[in-house]
N, C-alpha and C positions, 0 to 999 in steps of 0.2 A: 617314602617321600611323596608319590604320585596322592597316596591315599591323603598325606596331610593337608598338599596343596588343594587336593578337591574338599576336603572338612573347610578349612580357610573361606575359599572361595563360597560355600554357602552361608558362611559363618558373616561373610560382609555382605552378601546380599542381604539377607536375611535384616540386618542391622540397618542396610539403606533405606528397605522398604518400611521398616519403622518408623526412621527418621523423618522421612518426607516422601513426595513423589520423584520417581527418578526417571528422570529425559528419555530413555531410549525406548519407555513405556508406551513413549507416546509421541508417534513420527507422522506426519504430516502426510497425507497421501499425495501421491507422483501426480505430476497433471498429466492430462491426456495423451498418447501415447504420441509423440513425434512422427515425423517421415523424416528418411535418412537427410544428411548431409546436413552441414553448418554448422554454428554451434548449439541451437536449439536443441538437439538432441544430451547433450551433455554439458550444460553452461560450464561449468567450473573449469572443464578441459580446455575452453578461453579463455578462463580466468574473469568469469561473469559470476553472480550468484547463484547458487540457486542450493536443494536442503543440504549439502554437504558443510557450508562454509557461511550457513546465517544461522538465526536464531539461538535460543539457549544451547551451551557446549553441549557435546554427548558427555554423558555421564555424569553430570551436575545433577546435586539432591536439592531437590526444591521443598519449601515447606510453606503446608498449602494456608490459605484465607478463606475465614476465621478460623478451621478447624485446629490448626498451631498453633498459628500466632495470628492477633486481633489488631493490634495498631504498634508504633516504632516511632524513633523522632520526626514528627511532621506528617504522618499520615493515621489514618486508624480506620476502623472498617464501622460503616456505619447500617445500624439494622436496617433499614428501609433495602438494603442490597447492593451497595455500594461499596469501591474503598475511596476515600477523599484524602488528597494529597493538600495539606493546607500551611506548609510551615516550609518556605524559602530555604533552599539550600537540602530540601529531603532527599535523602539516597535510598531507593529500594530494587534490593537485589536479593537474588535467591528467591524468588516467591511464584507459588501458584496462586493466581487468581482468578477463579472460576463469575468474575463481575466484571461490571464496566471500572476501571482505572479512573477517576475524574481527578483533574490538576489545578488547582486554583491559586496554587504560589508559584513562584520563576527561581531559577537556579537549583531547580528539579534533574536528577540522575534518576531515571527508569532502566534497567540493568540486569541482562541472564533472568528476565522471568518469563511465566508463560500466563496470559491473559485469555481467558476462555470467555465469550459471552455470546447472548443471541435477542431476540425479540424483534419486532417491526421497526422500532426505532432507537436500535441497540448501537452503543460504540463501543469500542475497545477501551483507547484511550482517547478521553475528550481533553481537552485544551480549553481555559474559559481565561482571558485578560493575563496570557502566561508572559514570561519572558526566560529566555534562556533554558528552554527546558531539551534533554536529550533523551531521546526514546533508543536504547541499541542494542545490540545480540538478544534480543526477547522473541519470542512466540505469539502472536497474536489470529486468535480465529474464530468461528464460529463450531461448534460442536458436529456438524454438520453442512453438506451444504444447500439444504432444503430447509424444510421448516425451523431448522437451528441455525441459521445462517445468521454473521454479523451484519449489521447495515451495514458500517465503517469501520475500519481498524482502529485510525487514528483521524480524529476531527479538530479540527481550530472552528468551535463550536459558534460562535460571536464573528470569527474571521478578524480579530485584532491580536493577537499573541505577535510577538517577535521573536528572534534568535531560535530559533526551535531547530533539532537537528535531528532525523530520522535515520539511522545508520543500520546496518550491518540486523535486519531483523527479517523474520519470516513469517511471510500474511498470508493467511489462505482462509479459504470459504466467507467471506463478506464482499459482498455485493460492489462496496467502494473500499479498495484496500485505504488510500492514505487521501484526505482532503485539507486543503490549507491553502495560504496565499505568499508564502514567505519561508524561507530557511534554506537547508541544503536537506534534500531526501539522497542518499548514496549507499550503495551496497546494500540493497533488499531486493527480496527476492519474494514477489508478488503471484499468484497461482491461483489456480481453479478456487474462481470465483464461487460463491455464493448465489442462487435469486429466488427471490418468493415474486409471484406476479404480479408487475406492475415495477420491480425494480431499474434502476438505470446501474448498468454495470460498468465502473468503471477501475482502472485499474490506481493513476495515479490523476488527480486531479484539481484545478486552482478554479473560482468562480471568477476574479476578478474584484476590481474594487479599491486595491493597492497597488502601488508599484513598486514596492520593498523590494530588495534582490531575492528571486527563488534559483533554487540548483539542482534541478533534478540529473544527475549523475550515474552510471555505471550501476543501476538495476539492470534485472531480468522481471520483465511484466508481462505473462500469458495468460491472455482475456480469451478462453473458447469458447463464445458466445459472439456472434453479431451483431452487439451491441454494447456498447456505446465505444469504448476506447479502450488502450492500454496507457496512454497520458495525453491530459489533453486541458485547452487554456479555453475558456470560456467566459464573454463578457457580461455575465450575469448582473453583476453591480457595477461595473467600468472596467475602464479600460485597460489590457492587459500590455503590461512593460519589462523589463530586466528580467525576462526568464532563459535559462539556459537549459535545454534538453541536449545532455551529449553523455556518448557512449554507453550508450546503450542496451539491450537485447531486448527484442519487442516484439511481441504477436497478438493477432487479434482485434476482437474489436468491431463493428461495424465502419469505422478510419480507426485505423493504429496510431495515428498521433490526429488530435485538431491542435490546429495552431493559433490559435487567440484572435484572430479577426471577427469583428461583430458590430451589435448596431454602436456600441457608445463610443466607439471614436478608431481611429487607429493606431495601432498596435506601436510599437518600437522596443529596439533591444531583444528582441525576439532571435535566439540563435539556436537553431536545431542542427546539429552539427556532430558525426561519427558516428551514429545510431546502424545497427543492424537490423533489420525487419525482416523476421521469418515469414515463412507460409504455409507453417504447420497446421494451422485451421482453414487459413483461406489462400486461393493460388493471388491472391491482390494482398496479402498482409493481414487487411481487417478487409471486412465482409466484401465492402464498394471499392476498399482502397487504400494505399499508406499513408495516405497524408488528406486532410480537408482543410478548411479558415485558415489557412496560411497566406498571410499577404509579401511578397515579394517586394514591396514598395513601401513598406513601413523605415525610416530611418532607423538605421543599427540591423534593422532582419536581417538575417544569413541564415542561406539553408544551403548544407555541405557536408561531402563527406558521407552521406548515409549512404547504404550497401542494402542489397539483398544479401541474408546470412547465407542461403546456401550458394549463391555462386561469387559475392564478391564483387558484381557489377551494380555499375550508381544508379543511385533513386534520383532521375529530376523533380521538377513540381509538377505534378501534372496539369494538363492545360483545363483550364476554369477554375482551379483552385483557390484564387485570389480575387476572383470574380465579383464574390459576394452572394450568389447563387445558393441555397439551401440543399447542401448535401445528404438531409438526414429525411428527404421526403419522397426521395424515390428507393424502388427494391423491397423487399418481401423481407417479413420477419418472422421469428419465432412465433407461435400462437401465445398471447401474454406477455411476452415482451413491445414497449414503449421504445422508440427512440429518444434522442437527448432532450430531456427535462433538465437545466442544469442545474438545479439545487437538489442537493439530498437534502432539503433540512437548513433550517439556522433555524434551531429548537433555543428557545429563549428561557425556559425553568430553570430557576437558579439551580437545582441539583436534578441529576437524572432518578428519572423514577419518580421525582416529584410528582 
């Protein structure tokens, strides 16, 4: 019996590795090694994300692009190096794809795949005039986290998509894991960054310019790098409104959170609220501090509720935070690393690679 279950058991691996690529080939390395206490150390054991409990299941066969299969209702892989999502209502699931994902229809299901990509001005998945599209339980990263590093995981390329919903996924090695201006980002589990010199690392990030409702929710975002953020709102094109930062688990960063105050006006509906801030890279959170551009005077702001993760006592604001004072101009950085630049890009070619 022992000998049949061992024939068996090679008889199906043997059969998966034909089929496709299979998940457990290929695990995401750990970030940087923690210091005891809180739940930085072990997210899940609070019931945060992080690789146990995001990305593609363990054990799911994926099959890879193009080498298996080339295109499905509403997408297909296009030479120049690309796959192009262009037919409203496309579901793809199960898949390796070792390119950038580009989405040009809405009511888009992205679903249990693993997105590999890299270059200077590389995304995972790009967003162009989407609506309704869900990115969730996938993979997304760069091959590396040096010269194969992603720019971005996932971009709202234009910054006009709507409804867009980022769930339950695992980012690692690109420089910007998730940029956008609107939806709900919840349940992902962001990690050891990416940087080629010159990059702005950020973990979760909005430029401004709408004021659609955003929800960034119950991630785990560790940026080991003292720069730029693990999420943060920035008035790049205007003014930032209706964002919700709550529940959290956060480290890093040069500020672990900026809070949307800037020149184009003031901020509102700003709520950062139940957030943990570790100090597993830095004993202030991120490099200078937990928090920057946060205006305590914006109508609707609330800041409440955040914690230090390892002891459980409250974060106030700190004093000049509200100020308006330029947090990103004092303190030493990396050799090659920039502070906040707030744009990765609004790359305007109609297809990437263009």
């Amino acid at each position: 019996m022992a000998l049949l279950l061992s024939l068996l058991a090679v008889a199906v691996t043997a059969v998966l590795a034909v089929g496709g690529v299979l998940t457990p080939a290929f695990r995401p390395p750990p970030p940087s090694a923690p210091l005891a206490g809180g739940c930085a150390a072990a997210p899940h054991r609070c019931g945060f994300p992080d690789a146990t409990n995001t990305g593609v299941p363990a054990g799911m066969t994926l099959k890879s692009v193009p080498a298996q299969v080339s295109r499905g209702p509403g997408w297909y892989y296009d030479s120049r190096g690309f796959v192009e999502v262009d037919g409203n209502g496309a579901v793809l699931r199960g898949l390796y794809i070792p390119h950038n994902l580009d989405i040009s229809a809405s009511d888009v299901i992205i679903s249990d795949d693993r997105i590999v990509n890299s270059g200077q001005s590389s995304f995972g998945v790009s967003l162009r005039h989407t609506r309704n599209v869900t990115i969730e339980d996938s993979d997304i990263c760069g091959p590396n986290g040096g010269s194969g590093r992603l720019m971005v995981g996932v971009k709202d390329v234009y910054g006009d998509s709507s409804g867009t919903s980022v769930l339950r996924n695992n980012i690692w090695h690109a420089s910007t894991g998730v940029q956008m201006g609107e939806g709900v980002i919840e349940g992902n589990y962001l990690h050891t960054p990416g940087f080629l010199r010159g990059d702005h690392i950020n973990g979760i990030t909005s430029n401004g310019g709408r004021t659609l409702s955003m929800t960034i929710q119950h991630n785990t975002v560790f940026v080991n790098y003292p720069q730029n953020d693990a999420v943060s709102l920035f008035e790049d094109f205007g003014i930032q409104g209706n964002r919700t930062i709550n529940d959290n688990l956060l480290a890093g960063g040069g500020y672990t959170i900026y809070g949307g105050r800037g020149k184009q006006g003031q901020t509102f509906n700003i709520r950062i609220t139940n957030n943990r801030i570790s100090s597993i890279y830095f004993p202030s959170g991120g490099h200078w501090g937990p928090v920057a551009y946060y205006s305590p005077h914006g109508p609707g702001n609330v800041w409440a509720g955040n914690v230090w993760d390892a002891t459980g006592r409250p974060i106030g604001i700190p004093a000049g935070t509200g100020r308006g004072a330029s947090p990103a101009l004092g303190g030493a950085v990396m050799p090659g690393i920039t502070r906040h630049i707030p744009t990765q890009g609004r790359e305007t070619a109609p297809y990437p690679g263009s």
